[in-house]
C-alpha positions as a printed NumPy array, in Angstrom:
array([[  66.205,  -23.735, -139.898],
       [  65.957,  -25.927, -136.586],
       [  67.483,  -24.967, -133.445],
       [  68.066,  -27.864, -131.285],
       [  68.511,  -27.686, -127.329],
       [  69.602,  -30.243, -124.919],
       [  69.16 ,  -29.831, -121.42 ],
       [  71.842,  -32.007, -119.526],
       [  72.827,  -32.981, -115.205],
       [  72.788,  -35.216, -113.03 ],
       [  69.642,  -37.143, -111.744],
       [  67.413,  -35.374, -109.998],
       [  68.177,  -31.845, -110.807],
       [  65.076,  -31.124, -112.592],
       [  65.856,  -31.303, -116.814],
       [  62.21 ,  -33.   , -117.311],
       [  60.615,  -30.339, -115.642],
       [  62.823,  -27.965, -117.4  ],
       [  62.321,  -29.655, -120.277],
       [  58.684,  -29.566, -120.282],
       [  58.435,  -25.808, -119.153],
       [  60.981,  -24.792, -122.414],
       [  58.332,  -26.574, -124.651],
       [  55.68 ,  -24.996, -122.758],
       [  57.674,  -21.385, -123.769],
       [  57.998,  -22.748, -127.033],
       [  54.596,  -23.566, -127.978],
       [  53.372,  -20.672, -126.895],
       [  55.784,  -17.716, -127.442],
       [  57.486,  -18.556, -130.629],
       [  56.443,  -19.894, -133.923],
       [  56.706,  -23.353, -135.553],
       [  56.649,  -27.238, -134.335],
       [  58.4  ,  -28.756, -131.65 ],
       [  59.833,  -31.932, -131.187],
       [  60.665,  -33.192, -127.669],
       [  62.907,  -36.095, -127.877],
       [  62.775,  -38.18 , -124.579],
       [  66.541,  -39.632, -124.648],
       [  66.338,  -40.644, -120.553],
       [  65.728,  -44.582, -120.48 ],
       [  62.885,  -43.722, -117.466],
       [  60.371,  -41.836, -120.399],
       [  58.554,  -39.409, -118.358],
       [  59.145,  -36.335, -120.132],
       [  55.455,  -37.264, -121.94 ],
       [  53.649,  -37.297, -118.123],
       [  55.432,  -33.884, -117.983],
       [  53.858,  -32.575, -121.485],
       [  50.41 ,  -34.415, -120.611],
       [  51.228,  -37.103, -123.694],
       [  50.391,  -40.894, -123.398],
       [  53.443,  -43.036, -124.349],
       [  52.705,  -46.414, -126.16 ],
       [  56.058,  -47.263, -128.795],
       [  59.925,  -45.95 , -127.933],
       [  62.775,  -46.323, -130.106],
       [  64.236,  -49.173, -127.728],
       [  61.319,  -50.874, -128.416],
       [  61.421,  -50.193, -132.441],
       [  65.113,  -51.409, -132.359],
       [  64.414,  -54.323, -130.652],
       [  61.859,  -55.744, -132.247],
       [  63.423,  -54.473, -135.351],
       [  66.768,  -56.833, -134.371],
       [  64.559,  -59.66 , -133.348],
       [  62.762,  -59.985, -136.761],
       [  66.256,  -60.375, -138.456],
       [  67.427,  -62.332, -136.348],
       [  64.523,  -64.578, -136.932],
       [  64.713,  -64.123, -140.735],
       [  68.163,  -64.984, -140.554],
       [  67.605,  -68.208, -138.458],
       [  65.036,  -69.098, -141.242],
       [  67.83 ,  -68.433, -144.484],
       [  65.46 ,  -65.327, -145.28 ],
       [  66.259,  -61.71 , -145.643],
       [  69.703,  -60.802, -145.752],
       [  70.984,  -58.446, -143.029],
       [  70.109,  -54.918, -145.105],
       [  66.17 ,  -56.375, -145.296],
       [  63.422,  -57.302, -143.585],
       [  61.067,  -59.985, -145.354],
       [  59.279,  -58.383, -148.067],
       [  62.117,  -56.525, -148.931],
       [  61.775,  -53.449, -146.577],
       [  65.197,  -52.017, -145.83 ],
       [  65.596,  -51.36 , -141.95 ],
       [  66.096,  -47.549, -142.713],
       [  62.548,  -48.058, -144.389],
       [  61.226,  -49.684, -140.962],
       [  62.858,  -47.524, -138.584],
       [  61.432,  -44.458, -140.347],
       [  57.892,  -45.616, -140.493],
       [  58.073,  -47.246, -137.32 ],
       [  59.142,  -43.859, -135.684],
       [  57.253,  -41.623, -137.134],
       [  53.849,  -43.71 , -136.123],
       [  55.31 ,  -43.97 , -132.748],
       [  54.941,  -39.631, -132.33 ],
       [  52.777,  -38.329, -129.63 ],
       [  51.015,  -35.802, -130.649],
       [  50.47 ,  -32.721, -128.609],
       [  49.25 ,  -28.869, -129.206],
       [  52.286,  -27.536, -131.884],
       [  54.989,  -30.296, -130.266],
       [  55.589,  -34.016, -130.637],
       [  57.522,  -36.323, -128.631],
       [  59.322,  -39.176, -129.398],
       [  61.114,  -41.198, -126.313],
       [  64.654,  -43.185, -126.751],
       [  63.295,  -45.684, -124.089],
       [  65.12 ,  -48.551, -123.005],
       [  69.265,  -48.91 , -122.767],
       [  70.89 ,  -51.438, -125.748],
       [  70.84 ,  -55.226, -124.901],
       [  73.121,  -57.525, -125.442],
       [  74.293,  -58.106, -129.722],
       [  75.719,  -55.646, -132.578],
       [  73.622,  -51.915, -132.46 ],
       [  75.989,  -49.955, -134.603],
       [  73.912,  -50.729, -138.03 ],
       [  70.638,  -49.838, -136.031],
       [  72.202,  -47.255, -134.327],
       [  73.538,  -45.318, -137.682],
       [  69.889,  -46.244, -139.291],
       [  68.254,  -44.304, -136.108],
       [  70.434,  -41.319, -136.673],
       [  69.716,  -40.482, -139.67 ],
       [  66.256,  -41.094, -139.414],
       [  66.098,  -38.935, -136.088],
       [  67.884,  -36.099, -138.273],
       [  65.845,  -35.905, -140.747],
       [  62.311,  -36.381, -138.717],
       [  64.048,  -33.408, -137.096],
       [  64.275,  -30.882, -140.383],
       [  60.363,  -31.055, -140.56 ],
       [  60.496,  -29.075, -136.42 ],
       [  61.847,  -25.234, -135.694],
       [  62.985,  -26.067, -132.508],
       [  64.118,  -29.829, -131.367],
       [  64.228,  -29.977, -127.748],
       [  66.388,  -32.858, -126.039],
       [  65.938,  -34.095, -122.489],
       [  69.272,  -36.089, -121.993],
       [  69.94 ,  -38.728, -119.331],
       [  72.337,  -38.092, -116.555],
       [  75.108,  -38.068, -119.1  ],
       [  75.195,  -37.303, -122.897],
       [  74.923,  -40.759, -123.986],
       [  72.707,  -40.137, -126.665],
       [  74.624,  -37.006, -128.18 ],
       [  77.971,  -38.89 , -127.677],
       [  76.361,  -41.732, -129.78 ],
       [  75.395,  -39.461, -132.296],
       [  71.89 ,  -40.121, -132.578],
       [  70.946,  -36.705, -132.034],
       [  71.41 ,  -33.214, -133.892],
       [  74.117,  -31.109, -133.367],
       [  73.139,  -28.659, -130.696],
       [  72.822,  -24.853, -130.777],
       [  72.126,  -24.34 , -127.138],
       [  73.107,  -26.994, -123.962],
       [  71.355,  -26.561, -120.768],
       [  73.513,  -27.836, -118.217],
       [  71.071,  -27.768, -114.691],
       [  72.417,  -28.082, -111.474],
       [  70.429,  -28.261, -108.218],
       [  71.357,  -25.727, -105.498],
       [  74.199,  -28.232, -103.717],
       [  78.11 ,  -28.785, -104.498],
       [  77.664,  -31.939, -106.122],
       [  75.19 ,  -30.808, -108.453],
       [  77.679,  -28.069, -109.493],
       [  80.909,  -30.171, -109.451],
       [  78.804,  -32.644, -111.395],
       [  77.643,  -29.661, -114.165],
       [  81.248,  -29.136, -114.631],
       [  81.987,  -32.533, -115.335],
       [  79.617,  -32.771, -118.014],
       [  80.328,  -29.076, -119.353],
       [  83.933,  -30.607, -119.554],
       [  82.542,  -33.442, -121.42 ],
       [  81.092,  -31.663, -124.178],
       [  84.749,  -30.757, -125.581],
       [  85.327,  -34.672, -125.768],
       [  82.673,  -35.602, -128.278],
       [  82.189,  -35.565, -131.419],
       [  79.035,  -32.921, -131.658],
       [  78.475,  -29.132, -132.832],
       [  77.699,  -27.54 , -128.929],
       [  77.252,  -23.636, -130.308],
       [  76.627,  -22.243, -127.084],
       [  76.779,  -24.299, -123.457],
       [  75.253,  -22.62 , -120.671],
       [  74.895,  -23.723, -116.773],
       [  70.905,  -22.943, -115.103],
       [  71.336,  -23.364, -110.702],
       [  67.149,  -25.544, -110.091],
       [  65.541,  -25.39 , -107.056],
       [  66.469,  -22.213, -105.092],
       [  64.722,  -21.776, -102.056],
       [  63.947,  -17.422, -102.27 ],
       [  65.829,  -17.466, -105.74 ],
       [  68.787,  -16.551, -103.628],
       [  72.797,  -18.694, -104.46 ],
       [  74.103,  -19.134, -102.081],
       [  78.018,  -17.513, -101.699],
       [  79.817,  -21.033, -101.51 ],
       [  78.016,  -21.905, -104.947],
       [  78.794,  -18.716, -106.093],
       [  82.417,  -18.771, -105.723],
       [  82.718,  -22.053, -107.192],
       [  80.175,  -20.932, -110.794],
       [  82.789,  -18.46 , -111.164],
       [  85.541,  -21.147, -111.783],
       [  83.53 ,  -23.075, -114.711],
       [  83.751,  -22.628, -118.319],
       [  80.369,  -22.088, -119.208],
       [  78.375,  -18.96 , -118.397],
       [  75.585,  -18.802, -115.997],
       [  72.621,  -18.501, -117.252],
       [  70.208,  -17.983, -114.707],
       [  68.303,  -19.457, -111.956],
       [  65.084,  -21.207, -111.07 ],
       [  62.992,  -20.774, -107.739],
       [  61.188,  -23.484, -106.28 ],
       [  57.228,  -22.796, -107.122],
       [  55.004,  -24.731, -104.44 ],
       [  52.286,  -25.31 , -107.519],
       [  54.87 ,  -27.099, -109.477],
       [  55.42 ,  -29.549, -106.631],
       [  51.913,  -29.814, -106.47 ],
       [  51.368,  -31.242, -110.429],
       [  54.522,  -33.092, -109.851],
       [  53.209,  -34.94 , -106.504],
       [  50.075,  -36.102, -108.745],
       [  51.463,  -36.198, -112.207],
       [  49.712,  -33.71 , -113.705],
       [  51.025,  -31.993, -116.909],
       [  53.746,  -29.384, -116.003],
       [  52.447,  -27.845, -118.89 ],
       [  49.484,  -26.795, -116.909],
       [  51.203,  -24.589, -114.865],
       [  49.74 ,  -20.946, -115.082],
       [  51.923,  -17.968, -116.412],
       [  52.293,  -16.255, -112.817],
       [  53.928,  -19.147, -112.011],
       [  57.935,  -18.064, -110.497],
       [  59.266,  -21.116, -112.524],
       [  57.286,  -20.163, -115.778],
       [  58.288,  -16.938, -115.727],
       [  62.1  ,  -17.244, -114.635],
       [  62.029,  -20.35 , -117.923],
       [  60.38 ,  -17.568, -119.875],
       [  63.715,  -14.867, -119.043],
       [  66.232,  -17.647, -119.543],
       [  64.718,  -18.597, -123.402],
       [  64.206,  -14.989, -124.639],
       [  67.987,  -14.505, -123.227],
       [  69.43 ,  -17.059, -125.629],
       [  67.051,  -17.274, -128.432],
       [  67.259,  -13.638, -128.631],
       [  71.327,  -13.489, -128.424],
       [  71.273,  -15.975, -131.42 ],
       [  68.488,  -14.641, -133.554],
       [  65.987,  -17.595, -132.421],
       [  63.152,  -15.602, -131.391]])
């Protein structure tokens, strides 16, 4: 069984880093493989797990369109095959599966680049199901979405047993986490369980006015994350956020929020 979690919010509230410190907990605290699916166009979730990046799926999709276009222009394949007869379900599942980077117990593969201009819907169905069923091999899928849920919307992705919804420790991130926990209802995706996490927190301390205004959303809060002066450290020189020692504030407090909901769902 896989459990799949997508961490969602606005830009610059921290999911990569949240991101990278759930696979951290992952890979170390629970059994099984991991795949991290980069789904923000910027792929930098793999500086975050220590991973070089070298192939996305944008790039796969692209050059998967350009060589039928080009086969087309020439009278070759028909739009179901590439020349030599390789289906594009065929290419887009080898392609993506040599494009993994491998880490200790996770993998990551990264969405890269936004659609360009022509028709994606036949790529876009092909991707799905070949992201769904690289995804059955992993226990746990972990997403890191871009500022919206583009990707989920799109259906690319797994349904989702648990959504991370992050918010820094300011109005607008909040009023922006309850736009996007309102969002969820609108598409066409499984969300088991949705959950809002408060980033940043100077002393681990909310502040009342956020406080009051949690208390109106429709999703639960979770918990909250301190700022951790060694984290800004790796993140002010790239380094690997997996790195990150276990008395770290932010390590631990990740630690509390995952054995929360993986225990409340049998997924520890």
């Amino acid at each position: 069984m896989t459990t799949t979690i997508a961490i969602a919010g606005k830009g610059g509230v921290g999911k990569t880093t949240l991101a990278a410190l759930i696979i951290r907990y992952l890979a170390r605290q629970q059994q099984g493989a991991i795949l991290a699916i980069d789904a923000d166009p910027s792929s930098n979730l793999n500086m975050a797990l220590g991973l070089e990046l070298e192939w996305t799926v944008g790039d796969i999709r692209e050059d998967l369109l350009a060589q039928v276009k080009q086969s087309l222009t020439a009278g070759g394949a028909s739009m179901g095959a590439l020349p030599g007869g390789t289906s594009k379900r065929e290419y887009l599942d080898y392609q993506i599966r040599s494009s993994l980077a491998e880490g200790a117990r996770f993998d990551l593969i990264a969405m890269g680049r936004s659609e360009g201009p022509g028709c994606y819907c036949a790529v876009n169905h092909n991707l799905r199901e070949v992201i769904d069923s690289l995804s059955k091999n992993y226990r746990y899928v972990v997403i890191d979405n871009e500022a919206g849920l583009e990707h989920l919307s799109r259906r690319t992705t797994r349904d989702v047993e648990h959504l991370l919804i992050v918010s820094d420790p300011t109005l607008r991130g909040v009023v922006a986490a309850e736009r996007i926990a309102a969002l969820r209802h609108e598409l066409d995706v499984n969300i088991q369980q949705a959950y809002l996490i408060v980033n940043g927190l100077k002393d681990g301390v909310l502040p009342a006015p956020l406080q009051t205004r949690i208390e109106t959303l429709d999703v639960p809060l979770l918990g909250l994350i301190p700022q951790d002066d060694q984290l800004a450290e790796l993140d002010l020189y790239g380094s690997p956020l997996i790195d990150l020692e276990e008395t770290s504030p932010v390590v631990q407090a990740v630690a509390a929020l995952m054995s929360r909901i993986l225990c409340a769902t049998g997924g520890g």
